[in-house]
C-alpha positions in Angstrom: 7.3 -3.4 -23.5 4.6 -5.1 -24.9 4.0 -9.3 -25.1 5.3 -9.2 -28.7 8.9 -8.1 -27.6 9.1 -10.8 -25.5 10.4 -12.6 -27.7 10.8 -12.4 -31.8 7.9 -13.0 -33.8 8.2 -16.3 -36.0 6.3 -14.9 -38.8 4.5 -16.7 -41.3 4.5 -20.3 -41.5 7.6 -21.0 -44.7 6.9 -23.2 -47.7 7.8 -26.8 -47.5 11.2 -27.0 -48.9 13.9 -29.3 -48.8 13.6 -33.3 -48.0 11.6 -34.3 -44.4 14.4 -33.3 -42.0 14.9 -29.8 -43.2 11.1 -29.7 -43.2 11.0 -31.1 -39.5 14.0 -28.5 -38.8 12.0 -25.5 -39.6 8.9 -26.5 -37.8 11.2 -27.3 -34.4 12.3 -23.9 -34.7 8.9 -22.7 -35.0 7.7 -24.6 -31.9 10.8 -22.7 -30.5 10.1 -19.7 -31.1 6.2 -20.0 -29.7 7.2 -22.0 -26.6 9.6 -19.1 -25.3 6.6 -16.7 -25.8 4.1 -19.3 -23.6 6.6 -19.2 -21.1 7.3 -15.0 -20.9 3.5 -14.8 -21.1 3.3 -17.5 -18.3 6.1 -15.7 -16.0 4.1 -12.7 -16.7 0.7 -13.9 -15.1 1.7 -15.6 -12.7 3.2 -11.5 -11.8 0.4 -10.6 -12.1 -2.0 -13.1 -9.4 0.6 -12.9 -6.9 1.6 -8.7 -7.1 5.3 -9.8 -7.0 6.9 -8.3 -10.4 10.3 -9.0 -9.8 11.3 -8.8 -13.4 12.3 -6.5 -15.1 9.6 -3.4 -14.0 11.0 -4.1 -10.2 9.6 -5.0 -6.8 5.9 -4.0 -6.2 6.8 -2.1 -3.4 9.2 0.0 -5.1 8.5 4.0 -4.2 7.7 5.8 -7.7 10.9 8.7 -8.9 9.0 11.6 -8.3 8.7 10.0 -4.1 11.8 12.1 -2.9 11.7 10.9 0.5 11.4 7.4 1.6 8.2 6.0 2.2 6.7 5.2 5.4 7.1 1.4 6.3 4.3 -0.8 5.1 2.9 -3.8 6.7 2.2 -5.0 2.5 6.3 -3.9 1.7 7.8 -7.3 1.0 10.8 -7.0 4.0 8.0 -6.9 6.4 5.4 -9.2 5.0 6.8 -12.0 7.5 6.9 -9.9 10.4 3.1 -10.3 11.3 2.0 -6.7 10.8 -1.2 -5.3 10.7 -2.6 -2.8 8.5 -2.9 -0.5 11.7 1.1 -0.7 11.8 1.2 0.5 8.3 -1.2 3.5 9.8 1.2 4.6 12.3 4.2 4.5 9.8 2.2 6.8 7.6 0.8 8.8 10.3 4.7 9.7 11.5 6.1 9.9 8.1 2.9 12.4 7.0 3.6 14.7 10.2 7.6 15.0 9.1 6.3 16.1 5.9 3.1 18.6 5.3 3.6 20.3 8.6 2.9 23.9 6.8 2.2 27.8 8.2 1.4 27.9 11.5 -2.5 28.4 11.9 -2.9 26.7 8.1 -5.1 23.6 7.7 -1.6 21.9 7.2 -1.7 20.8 10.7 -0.2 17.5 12.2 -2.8 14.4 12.8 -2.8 14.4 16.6 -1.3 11.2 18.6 -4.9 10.5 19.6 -6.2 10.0 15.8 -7.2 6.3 16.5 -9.2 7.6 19.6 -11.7 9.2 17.6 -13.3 6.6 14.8 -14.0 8.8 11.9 -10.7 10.7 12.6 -9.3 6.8 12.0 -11.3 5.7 8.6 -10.4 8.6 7.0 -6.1 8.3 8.4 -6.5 5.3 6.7 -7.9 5.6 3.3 -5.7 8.9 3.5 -2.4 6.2 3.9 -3.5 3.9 1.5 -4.7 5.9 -1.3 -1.2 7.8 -1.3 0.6 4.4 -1.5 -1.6 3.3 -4.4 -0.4 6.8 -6.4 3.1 6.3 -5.1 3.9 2.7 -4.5 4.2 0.4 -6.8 2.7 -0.9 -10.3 0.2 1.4 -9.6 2.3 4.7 -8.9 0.6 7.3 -11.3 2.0 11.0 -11.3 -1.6 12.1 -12.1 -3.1 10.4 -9.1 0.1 11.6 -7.0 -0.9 15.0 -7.9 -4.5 14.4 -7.5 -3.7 13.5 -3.6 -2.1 16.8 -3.0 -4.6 18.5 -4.7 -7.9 16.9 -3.5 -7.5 13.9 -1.0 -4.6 15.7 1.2 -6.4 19.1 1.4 -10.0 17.8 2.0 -8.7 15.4 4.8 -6.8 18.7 6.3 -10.0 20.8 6.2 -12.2 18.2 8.0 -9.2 17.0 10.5 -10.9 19.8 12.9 -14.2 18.0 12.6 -13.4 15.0 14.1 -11.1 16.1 17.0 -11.2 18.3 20.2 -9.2 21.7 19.8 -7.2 20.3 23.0 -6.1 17.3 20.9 -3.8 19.1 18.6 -2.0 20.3 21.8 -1.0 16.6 23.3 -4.0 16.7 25.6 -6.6 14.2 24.4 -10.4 14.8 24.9 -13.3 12.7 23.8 -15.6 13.8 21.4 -17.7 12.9 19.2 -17.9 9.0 18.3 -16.3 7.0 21.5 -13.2 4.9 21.1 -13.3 1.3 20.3 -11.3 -1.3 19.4 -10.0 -2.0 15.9 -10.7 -5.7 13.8 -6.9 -6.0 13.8 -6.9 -5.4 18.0 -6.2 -8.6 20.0 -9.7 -10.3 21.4 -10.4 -8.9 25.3 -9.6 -12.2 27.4 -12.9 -13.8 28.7 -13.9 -14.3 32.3 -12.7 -17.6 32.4 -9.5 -16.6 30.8 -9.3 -14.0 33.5 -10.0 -16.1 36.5 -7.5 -18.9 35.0 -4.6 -16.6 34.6 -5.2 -15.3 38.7 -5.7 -18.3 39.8 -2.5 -20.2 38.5 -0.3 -16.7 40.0 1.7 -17.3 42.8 0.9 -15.7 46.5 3.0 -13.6 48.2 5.2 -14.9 50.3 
């Protein structure tokens, strides 16, 4: 639907006919006619800046038809926008619902990401372009079946080819090693409590009686 269906066209301005008030009749109608099209067009804008289409395309978070299976929860899904979730929650969502679902032939690249995937940095960057590039294809005003596609294709099956890179082979078995690139905390990970802090909170504990 494009801005023009909003609402009918007025069409070209009519001859003066009539006395004053018919005159004054038509132009009303005019004005009308082109302030219901402001206010679609406003309604539409306003859409658009704040990434809530609640008209008729529906709710920004809606999964795309060709999804099948519900989507892994989202910290940016509307229901949980007020919960106080991180992007790192919407990483573990995706990391859950991607090992119920391309789990493929046994010694394939189609391989689950190991528990440990946030232990190992570069194993983490890529989970998480990995999660948010397939909600951009699948999620959304911006579903696309081409770019749905395209993530099977290319993003998926790179990602699965380099997963062995970034991991020890003892991590794919539950067993965590470190390798490569040590651990560290997140942006999104609660500051470490200061000395001071520290000292404060044994101080004010009670002894043992």
């Amino acid at each position: 639907m494009n801005d023009d269906e909003l609402t009918p066209d007025p069409g070209p301005l009519p001859e003066p006919r009539g006395g004053p008030q018919e005159q004054i009749s038509v132009l009303m109608e005019l004005i009308g006619g082109l302030a219901g099209k402001v206010t679609a067009l406003t309604r539409r804008v306003h859409a658009l800046e704040t990434a809530d289409s609640e008209d008729e395309d529906g709710p920004s978070d809606q999964p795309a038809p060709w999804v099948v299976f519900t989507p892994p929860a989202a910290a940016e899904d509307r229901e949980h926008a007020l919960n106080g979730h991180t992007p790192e929650w919407t990483l573990e969502n995706f990391v859950a619902w991607f090992n119920a679902t391309y789990l493929g032939l046994p010694g394939s690249p189609a391989v689950p990401i190991p528990d440990c995937w946030h232990q190992h940095p570069g194993l983490a960057m890529e989970v998480a372009t990995l999660a948010y590039s397939w909600r951009r294809a699948n999620v959304g005003a911006t579903a696309n079946v081409r770019d749905a596609q395209y993530w099977h294709h290319t993003w998926r099956a790179g990602f699965a080819t380099r997963l062995a890179t970034w991991i020890h082979p003892h991590c794919t078995d539950g067993r965590h090693r470190p390798v490569g690139a040590p651990a560290r905390l997140t942006r999104f990970a609660p500051a470490p409590a200061t000395q001071d802090e520290t000292s404060k909170t044994q101080s004010g504990k009670e002894e043992p009686t």
